[in-house]
C-alpha positions, 0 to 999 in steps of 0.5 A: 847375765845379771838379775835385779830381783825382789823377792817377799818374806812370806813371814812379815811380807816385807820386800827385799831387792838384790842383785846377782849373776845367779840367781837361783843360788842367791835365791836358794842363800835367801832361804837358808839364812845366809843372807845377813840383811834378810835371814831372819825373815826366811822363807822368800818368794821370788815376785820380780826379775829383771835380766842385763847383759851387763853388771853395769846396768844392773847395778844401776837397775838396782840402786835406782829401785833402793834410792828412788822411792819413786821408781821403787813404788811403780814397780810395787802397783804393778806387782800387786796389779798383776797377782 
């Protein structure tokens, strides 16, 4: 199984979107500072999954979360209005 996550910096709350096939060992990378793009924002909360049966799909998944602000922006209005 693949994972598009979005995960928060609980320092600066800026929102970070990845892709793996295990998450709860990229999430833990995350939080240790492993991650080059978002060690300096440690710690993280996991705010979001989606599950694929498929790398395929989920990379598609992904970038079109990272390129398209629109899809990226309704993801963002459900989050919030579910917390």
């Amino acid at each position: 199984m693949y994972h598009v996550y979005l995960i928060q910096s609980k320092k600066d709350s800026k929102l970070y979107i990845g892709l793996t096939d295990n998450l709860k060992k990229r999430f833990a990378e995350h939080n240790q500072g492993l991650n080059q793009s978002t060690k300096y924002r440690t710690p993280f909360r996991l705010i979001y999954c989606e599950t694929y049966a498929s790398a395929k799909d989920a990379r598609i998944r992904e970038k079109k979360l990272k390129n398209f602000k629109n899809s990226y922006a309704e993801l963002k209005k459900r989050i919030i209005n579910s917390l």
